[in-house]
N, C-alpha and C positions, 0 to 999 in steps of 0.2 A: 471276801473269798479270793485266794490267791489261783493266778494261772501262772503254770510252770511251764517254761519251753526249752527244751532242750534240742538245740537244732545239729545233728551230725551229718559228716558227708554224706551217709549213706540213708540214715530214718531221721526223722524229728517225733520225740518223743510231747504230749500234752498232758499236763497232770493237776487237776483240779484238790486243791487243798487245804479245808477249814480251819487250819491253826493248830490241829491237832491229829488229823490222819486224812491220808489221800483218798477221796471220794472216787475217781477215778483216773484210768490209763489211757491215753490211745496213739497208737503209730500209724506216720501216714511215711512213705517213701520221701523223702528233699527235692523239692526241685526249685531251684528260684523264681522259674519263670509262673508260678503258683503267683494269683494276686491275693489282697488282702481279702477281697469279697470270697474270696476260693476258697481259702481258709476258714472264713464266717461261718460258710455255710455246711465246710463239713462238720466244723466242732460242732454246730450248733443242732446242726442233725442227729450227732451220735448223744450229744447229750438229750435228746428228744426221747432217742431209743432206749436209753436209761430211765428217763423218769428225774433227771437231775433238773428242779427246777429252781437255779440257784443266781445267785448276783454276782458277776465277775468285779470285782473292786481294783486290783491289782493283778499288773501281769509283770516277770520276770524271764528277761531270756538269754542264755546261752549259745551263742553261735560260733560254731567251726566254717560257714561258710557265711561270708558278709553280706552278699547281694541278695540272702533272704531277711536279712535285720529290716531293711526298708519297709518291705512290705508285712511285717510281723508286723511295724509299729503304728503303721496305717491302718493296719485292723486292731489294734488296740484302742489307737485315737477313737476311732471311729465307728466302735461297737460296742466298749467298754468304755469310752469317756474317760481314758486315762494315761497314763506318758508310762510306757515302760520301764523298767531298770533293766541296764544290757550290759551282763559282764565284761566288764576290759573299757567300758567305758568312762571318763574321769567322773564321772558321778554316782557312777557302782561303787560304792566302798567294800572294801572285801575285812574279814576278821582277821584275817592272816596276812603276816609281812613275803613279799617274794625276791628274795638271794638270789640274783643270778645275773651273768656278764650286764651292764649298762647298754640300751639302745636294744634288749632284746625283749622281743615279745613273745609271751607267751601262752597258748592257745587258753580259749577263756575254759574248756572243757577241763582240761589241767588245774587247774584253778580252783574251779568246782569242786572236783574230787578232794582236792588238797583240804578244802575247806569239810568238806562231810567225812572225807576220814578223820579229820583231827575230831571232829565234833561225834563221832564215831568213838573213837579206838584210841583218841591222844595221838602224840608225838611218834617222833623213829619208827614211819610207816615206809611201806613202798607200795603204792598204788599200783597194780597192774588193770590196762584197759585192753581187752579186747575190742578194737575198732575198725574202721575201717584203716588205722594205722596200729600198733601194738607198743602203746605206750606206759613208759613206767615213770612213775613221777613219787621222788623222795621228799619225804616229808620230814621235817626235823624235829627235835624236841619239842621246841618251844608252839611248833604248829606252822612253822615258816615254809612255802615252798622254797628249797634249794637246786633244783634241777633235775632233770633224768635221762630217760635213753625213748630213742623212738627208734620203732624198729618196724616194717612192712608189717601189714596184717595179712592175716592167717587166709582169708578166702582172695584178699590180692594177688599174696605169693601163688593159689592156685592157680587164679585168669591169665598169671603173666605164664605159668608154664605153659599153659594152653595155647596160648596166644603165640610166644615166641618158638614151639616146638608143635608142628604141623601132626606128625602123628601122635600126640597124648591129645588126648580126651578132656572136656573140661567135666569133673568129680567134685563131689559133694565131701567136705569133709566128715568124717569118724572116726571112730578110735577101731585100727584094724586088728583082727584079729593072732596075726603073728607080726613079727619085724618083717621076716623076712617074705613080700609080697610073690604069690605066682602067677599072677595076671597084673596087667599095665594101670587098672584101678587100684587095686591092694598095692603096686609099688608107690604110688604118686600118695595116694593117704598117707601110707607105712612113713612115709619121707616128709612128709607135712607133717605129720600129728606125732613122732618122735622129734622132728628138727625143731618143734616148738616148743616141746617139753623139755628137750634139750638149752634152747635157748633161755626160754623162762628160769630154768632153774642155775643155769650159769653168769645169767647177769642178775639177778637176787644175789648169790654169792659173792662177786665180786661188788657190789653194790653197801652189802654189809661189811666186807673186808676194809671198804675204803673208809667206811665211815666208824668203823671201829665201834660199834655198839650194838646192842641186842635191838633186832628188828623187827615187824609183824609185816606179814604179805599179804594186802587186800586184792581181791581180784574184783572185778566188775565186765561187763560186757557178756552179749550172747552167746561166744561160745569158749567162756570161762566154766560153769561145770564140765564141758566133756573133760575141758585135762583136768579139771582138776580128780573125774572120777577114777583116774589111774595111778594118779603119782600125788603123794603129799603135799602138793608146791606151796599152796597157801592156806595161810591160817582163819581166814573168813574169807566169804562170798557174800559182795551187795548188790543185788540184781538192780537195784534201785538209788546208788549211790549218787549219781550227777542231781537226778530230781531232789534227793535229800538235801543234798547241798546247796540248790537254787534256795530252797526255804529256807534254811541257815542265813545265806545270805541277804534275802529279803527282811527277816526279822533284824539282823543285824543293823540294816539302811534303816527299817521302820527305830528302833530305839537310837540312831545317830541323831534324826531329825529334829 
């Protein structure tokens, strides 16, 4: 039985998965200073509350922030009796070759995707991530990552207006009701939830232009349906594409060995 971890700046996703469909989901908030026994004990609770009385063999993890990898792997060691696979690591073999300037790293989350949309959808993708950053990551023919754009995320750009401008409000994003706002909430959405519909659908465009080829636009991330329930931008939605992709890649490592 595989454990899946997907660690983000903002949640760390756990997804318990028998080889053939995910038994379970659960989000906990990121925090580094979480120990391994911390984590023991919540997984180990919630699968209680389930009724999941299963054998973890394997664990695989994902991390956008490094100083949780340590103690992921001490509760792997240590409760699972097992060495985990950590993407970006030399011992994580990925399915897919990565094109991109020499000496540059690139986030293991990026990676993921790369790998479960091609295993997904094929080639000549553009993954869009709703995250705590708003990353698009191009995927070539062949399934290679070649690069993309990172751009602020959507509930960031909110905090910073708040933060840096004393009388706005800190707002909850939605899709408002006109463009044009007549209270100080309706304008700050109106301006966030166009400026991103805006951006999404102008660097798509220019994205395809450069690459000269007919493209497909995966989205992912939490709050990828709102835009997308306004505007066309993309052609599927995978609420669950990173954890897909951790299994891909695990299975990949399991047939290397």
């Amino acid at each position: 039985m595989l454990l899946a971890i997907d660690c983000g700046n903002t949640n760390t996703v756990f997804a318990i998965w028998d080889g053939e469909q995910f038994l379970a989901h659960w989000r906990t908030s990121t925090e580094w200073q979480r120990t391994a026994d911390q984590y023991y004990v919540w997984l180990s609770t919630l699968m209680k509350l389930q009724n999941l009385d299963v054998t973890i063999t394997d664990v695989i993890v994902s991390s956008t922030v490094p100083r949780v990898v340590f103690n992921l792997r001490v509760m792997a060691d240590r409760y699972f009796d097992t060495r985990p696979l950590v993407v970006g690591k030399p011992d994580c073999l990925l399915p897919v070759d990565v094109r991109v300037d020499e000496g540059t790293q690139v986030g293991p989350d990026r990676l993921v995707n790369t790998v479960a949309g091609h295993n997904l959808y094929g080639g000549d993708l553009i993954v869009v991530d709703f995250g705590t950053a708003t990353t698009f990551d191009v995927v070539a023919g062949d399934g290679a990552y070649v690069g993309g754009v990172i751009a602020p995320g959507v509930n960031l750009s909110l905090e910073a207006l708040h933060q840096a401008a004393a009388a706005l409000p800190h707002v909850d994003i939605s899709k408002p009701q006109a463009v044009i706002g007549t209270n100080t909430v309706a304008c700050m959405q109106s301006g966030v939830f166009w400026g991103y519909i805006g951006l999404v659908r102008e660097i798509c465009a220019r994205i395809k232009a450069e690459r000269a080829c007919k493209m497909r636009v995966i989205s992912t991330g939490g709050l990828a349906p709102l835009f997308q329930q306004s505007e066309a931008l993309f052609d599927a939605f995978e609420d669950d594409l990173t954890i897909h992709g951790l299994t891909v890649i695990h299975a990949f490592n399991e047939d290397a060995a």
